[in-house]
C-alpha positions in Angstrom: -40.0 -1.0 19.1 -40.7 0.3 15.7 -37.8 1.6 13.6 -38.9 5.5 14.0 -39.3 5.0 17.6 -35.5 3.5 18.0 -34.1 6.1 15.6 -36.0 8.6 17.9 -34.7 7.0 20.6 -31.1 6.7 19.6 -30.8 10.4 18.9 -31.8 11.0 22.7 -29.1 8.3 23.7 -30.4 5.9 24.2 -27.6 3.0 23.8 -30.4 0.2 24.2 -32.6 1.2 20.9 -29.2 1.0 19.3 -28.5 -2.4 20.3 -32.1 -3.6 19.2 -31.4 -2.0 15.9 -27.9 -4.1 15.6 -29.5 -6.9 16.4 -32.3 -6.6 13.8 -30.1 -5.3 10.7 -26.6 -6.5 11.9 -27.3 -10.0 9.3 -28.3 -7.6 6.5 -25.5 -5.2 6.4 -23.1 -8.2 7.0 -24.5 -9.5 3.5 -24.0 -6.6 2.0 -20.6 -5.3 3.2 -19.9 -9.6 2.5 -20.7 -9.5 -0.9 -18.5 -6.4 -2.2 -15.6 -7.5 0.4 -16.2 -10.9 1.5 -14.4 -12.8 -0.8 -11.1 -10.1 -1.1 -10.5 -9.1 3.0 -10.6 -11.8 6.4 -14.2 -12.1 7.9 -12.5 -9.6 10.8 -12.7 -6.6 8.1 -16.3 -8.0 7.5 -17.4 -7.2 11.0 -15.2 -4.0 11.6 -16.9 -2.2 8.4 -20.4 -3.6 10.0 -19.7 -2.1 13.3 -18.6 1.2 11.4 -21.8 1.1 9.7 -23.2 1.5 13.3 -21.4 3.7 14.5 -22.6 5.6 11.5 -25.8 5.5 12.5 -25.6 6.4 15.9 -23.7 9.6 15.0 -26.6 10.3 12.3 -29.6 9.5 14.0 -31.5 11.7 12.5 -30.6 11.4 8.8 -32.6 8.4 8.0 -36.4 7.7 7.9 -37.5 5.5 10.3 -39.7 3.9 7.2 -36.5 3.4 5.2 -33.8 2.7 7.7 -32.8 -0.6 5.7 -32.2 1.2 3.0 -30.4 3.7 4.3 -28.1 1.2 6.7 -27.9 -0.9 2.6 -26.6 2.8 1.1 -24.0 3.5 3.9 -22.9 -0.4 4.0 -22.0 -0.2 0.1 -20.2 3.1 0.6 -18.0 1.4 3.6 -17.7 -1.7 2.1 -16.0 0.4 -1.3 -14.0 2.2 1.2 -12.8 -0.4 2.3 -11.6 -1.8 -0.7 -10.2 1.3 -1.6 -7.9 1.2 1.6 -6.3 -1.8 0.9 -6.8 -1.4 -2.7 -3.4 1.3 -2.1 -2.0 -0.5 -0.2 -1.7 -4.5 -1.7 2.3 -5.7 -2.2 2.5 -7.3 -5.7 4.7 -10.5 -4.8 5.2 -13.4 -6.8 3.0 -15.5 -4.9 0.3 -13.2 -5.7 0.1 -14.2 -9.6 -0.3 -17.7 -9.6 -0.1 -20.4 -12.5 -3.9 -20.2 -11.9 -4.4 -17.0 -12.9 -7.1 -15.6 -15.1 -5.3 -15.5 -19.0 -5.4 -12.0 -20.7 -7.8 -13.6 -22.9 -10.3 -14.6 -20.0 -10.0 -11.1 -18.1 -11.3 -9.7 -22.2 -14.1 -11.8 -22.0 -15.0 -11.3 -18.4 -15.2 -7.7 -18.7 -17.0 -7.8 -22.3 -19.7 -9.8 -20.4 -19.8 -7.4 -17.8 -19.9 -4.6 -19.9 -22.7 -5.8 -21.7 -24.0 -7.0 -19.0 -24.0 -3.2 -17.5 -25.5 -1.7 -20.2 -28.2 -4.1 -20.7 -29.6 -3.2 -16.8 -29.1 0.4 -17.6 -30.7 0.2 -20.2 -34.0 -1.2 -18.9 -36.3 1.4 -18.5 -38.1 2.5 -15.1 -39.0 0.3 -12.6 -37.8 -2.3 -14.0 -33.9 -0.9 -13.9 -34.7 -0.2 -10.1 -36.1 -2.8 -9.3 -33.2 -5.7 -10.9 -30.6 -3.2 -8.6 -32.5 -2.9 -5.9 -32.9 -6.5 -5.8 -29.4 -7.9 -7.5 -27.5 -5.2 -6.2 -29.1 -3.9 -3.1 -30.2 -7.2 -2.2 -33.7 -6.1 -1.0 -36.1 -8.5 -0.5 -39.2 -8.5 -3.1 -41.3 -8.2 -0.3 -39.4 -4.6 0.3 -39.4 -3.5 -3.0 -43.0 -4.5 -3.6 -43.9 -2.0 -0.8 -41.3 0.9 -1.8 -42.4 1.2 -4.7 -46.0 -0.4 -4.8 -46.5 -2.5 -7.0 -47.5 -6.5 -5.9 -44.6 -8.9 -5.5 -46.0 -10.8 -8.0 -45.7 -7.7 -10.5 -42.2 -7.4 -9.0 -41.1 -11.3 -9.0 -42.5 -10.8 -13.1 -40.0 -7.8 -14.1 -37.8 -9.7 -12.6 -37.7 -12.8 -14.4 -38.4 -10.6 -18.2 -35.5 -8.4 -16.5 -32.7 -12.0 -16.4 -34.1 -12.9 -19.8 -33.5 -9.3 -21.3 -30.0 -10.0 -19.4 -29.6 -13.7 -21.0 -30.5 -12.5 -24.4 -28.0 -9.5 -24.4 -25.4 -11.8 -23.4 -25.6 -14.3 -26.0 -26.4 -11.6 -28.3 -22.7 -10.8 -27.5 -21.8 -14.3 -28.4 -21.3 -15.4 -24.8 -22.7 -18.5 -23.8 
């Protein structure tokens, strides 16, 4: 069953096309719900924000397209997966065993967010596609294959940007003096 047809499907009810759907995107939103909470919340608050994103659909059937539903199930995974964090974000106790010996030095967290700071600007500052297509691939962790046909232009075009788009990266870092 085709994506449209299960979308079309799941607004009439049918629990089934919904379970097909889950079982054909439930490793994708995992990843991305995993890699913006995975490494801060137990793999239990990995699965509950995946079955939310479900849910989601089911009660919005007909807000996606059935030719972009993995985008669309990417886009509401990210917004639960920040929620998320958010949530708990409130709600953390600071005790002492929080701050260990280990911890990051002031001079470290400075550096870290210089980097990504300049990181940041670097990709926004790429102009279109290429900005679109380094986050739909770094941060929306599409598939070239995907992108390639979103937008249409041949993988090989897209696997190209890429690579000029992590040297554009590279080079604005150690322009930085980050090495």
């Amino acid at each position: 069953m085709t994506d449209k047809a299960a979308l079309r499907a799941i607004r009439d009810g049918n629990e089934t096309a919904l379970l097909q759907l889950i079982d054909r995107y439930a490793a994708y939103v995992g990843t991305v719900i995993y890699n913006i909470i995975g490494r801060t919340m137990a793999q239990e608050d990995v699965e509950e924000t995946t079955s939310d994103v479900f849910l989601v659909l089911w009660m919005n059937a007909d807000k996606p397209q059935g030719n972009k539903l993995k985008a669309w199930l990417g886009a509401v995974a990210r917004n639960k997966a920040k929620n998320k964090l958010r949530e708990t974000c409130d709600t953390l106790p600071l005790d002492e065993d929080y701050i260990s010996e280990e911890s990051i030095s002031p001079e470290e967290t400075l550096t870290e967010n210089e980097e990504r700071q300049i990181a940041y600007n670097a990709v926004m500052g790429m102009k279109q596609p290429d900005r679109e297509i380094f986050l739909r691939h770094y941060y929306g962790i599409q598939p070239i294959s995907q992108i390639s046909n979103d937008i249409g232009m041949s993988e090989s075009a897209v696997k190209v940007r890429l690579s000029r788009g992590r040297e554009k990266l590279r080079k604005s870092i150690n322009e930085g003096g980050y090495n």
